[in-house]
N, C-alpha and C positions, 0 to 999 in steps of 0.2 A: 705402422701407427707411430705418431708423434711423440716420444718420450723427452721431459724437461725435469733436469733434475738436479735440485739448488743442494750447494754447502757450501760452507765459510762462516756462517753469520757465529754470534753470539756476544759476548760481554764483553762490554770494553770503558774505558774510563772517557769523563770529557775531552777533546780535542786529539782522541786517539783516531786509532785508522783499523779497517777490517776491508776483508777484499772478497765479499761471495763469489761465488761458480754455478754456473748452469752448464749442465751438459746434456747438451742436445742430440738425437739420435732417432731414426727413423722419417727421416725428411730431406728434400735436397732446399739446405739452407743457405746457398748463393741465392734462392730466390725470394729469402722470405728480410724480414726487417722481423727485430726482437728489442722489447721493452723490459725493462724492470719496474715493478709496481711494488707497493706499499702501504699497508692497511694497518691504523693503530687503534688498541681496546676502544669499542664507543666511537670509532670515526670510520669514513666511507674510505675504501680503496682511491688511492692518488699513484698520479703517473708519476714517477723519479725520473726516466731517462729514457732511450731509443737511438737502434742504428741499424743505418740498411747492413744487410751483409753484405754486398756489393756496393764495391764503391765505397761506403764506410760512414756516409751523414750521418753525423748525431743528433739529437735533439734533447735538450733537458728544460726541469720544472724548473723555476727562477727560485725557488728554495734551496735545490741544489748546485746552481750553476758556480761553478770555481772552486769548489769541495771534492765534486764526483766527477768519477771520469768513467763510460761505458767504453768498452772495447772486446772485439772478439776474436779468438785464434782459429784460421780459417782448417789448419789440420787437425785439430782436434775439435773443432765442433762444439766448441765450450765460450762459453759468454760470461763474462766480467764486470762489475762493479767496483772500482778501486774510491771510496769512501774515506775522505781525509777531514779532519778537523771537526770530527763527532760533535752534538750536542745531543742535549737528552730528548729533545722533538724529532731526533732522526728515531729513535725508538719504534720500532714493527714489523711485523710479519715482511719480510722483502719475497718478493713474487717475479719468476721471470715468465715471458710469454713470448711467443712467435706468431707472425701475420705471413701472410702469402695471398693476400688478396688485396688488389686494386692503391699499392704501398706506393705506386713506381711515380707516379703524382701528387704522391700526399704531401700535405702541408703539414705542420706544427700538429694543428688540433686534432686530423687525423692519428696522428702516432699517439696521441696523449690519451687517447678515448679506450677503454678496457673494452667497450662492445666491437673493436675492430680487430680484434688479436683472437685467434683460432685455438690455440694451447694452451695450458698454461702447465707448470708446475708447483708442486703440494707448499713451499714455500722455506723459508729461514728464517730464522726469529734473531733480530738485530737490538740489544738490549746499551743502551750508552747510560751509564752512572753517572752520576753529580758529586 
């Protein structure tokens, strides 16, 4: 079974930096492509980021693009968020997930869609201060 399992987040000041972890286990994840999501008090789940594990395409929201950087380490099985120059709207629950289904063609909008991701994990709560 698929086990996804975030740390790193927590409290940081404006224009500061945090770098969550997911570690993944129970999957062969050269085949899958993995996102990081983001869900704040009172608002719907949003896509942050994505990247195949092969090969390595990324794909990010235009919110985050030139701040965040997704990346993952293929022996340890653990998936990355490196998160620079905070604001207080990056503020939420960060959520990683894993696809393995029909990834190998996708476009943008596929990777961005929560109903296309098969796992997820319980989450990290990313707090940025003003």
């Amino acid at each position: 079974q698929v086990q996804l399992v975030e740390s790193g987040g927590g409290l940081v000041q404006v224009g500061g930096s945090l770098r969550p972890s997911c570690a993944a286990s129970g999957g062969t994840f050269r085949n899958a492509a993995m996102g990081w999501f983001r869900q704040a008090p009172g608002k719907e789940r949003e896509f942050v980021a994505a990247i195949k594990w092969l090969g390595g395409a990324t794909y990010y929201a235009d919110s985050v693009k030139g701040r965040f950087t997704i990346s993952r380490d293929n022996a340890k099985n653990t998936l990355y968020l490196q998160m620079n120059s905070l604001e207080p709207k990056d503020t939420a629950v960060y959520y990683c997930a894993a696809m393995f289904r029909g990834l190998w063609s996708a476009t943008y909008s596929y990777f961005a869609s929560d109903r296309n991701y098969d796992y997820w994990g319980q989450g990290t709560q990313v707090t940025v201060s003003s």
